[in-house]
Phi, psi and omega in degrees: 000128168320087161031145148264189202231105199257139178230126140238152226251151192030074185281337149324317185302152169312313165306327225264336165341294190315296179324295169339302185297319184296322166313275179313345177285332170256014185071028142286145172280151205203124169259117190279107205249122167219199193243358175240118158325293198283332161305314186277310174315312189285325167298306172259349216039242182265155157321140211206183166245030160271323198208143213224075183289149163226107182282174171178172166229122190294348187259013164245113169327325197258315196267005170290297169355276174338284183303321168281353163281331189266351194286292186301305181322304178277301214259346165105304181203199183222149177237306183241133154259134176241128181246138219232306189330149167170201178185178198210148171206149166190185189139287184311123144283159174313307192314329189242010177301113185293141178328298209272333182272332163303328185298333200273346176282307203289344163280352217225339183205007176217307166292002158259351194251329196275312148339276173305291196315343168317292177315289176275349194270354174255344143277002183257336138311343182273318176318322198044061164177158160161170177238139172230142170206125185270180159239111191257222192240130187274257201318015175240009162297353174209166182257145190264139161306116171066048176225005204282337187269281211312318173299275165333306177306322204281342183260319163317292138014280172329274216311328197280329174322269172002308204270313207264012177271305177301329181267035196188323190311296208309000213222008177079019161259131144263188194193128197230145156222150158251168161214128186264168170281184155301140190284111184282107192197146164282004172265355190272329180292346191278298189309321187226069164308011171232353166323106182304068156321327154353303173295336182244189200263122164310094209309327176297289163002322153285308145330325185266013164257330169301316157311279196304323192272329178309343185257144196299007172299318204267000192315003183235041167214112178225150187050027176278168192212103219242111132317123172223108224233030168048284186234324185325000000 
């Protein structure tokens, strides 16, 4: 069987690094998608015929498009996505969350995962086969004090996960979600400096579970939602 064709979404980020890495260690090609340019380049360099860097903004329809057409155009098909792309937030108690700070977790974690699936997801129906895996949340399993817009985009996410698993098994897709702990990166170590990182989930460490729902190991596995929460 041909290498498969992996696209991830904020593939700059320390997780979406990890993934990168983790791939290419079994010899998939692999397209690397973020909204920074010069982030991916310091990350990865040049273009290859392994690996394909693509800016794109996942909350814009034509330029998510755009991009998974030069993807396919080049790389021949997309086999597996991981969609990586998100964001974190907190502060507001429920009672004072502001218009603006909810919009941007549902932008950030339920409209960029409905985009790219926009994107990608009809050719891997025309294909009749393919793998998806989000990234939710451990801690969004239940709402947090002044976490509540973040918990909610992030739960939403799960559900959306789920559904679009329920619509797609019968069709040679599967869908996946993982939810990690907190993630061990230097800006979360920055951030919470008195934390015990110990505690937490390694980006490789996460990355091999992400590999493994990308594969064909997992072909019996839909609409799971697998903790991955390091020592905790």
């Amino acid at each position: 069987m041909t290498a498969p064709t992996v696209l991830i979404t904020g593939a700059a980020g320390h997780l979406g690094r990890a993934v990168a890495a983790a791939f290419a260690a079994q010899g998939a090609r692999r397209v690397l998608l973020d909204r920074n340019p010069e982030a991916l380049r310091q990350a990865f360099g040049a273009d290859s015929a392994q690996q394909l860097c693509l800016t794109a903004d996942l909350l814009d329809a034509t330029s998510t498009g755009q991009a998974v057409q030069t993807a396919i155009g080049q790389m021949g098909r997309i086999d597996v996505l991981c969609h990586l792309a998100g964001g974190f937030g907190m502060g507001e108690p429920v009672h004072a969350t502001s218009e603006q700070t909810l919009e941007r977790m549902l932008d950030l974690n339920v409209w960029a995962f409905l985009r790219i699936g926009e994107a990608v997801v009809p050719h891997m129906l025309a294909a009749g086969r393919g793998r998806i895996v989000t990234v939710g949340a451990f801690g969004a399993q239940r709402g947090g004090a002044h976490m509540g817009a973040y918990a909610a985009s992030k739960a939403a996410l799960q559900r959306l996960t789920e559904s679009m698993s329920a619509e797609l098994k019968g069709q040679g897709i599967n869908v996946n979600c993982v939810l990690p702990s907190i993630i061990d990166t230097a800006d979360n170590r920055a951030a919470m400096p008195d934390a015990d990182p110990g505690q937490w989930v390694a980006p490789a460490a996460l990355a091999e579970v992400i590999t493994f729902l990308g594969s064909d190991g997992a072909r019996a596995i839909h609409g799971a939602s697998i903790p991955v929460t390091g020592l905790v």
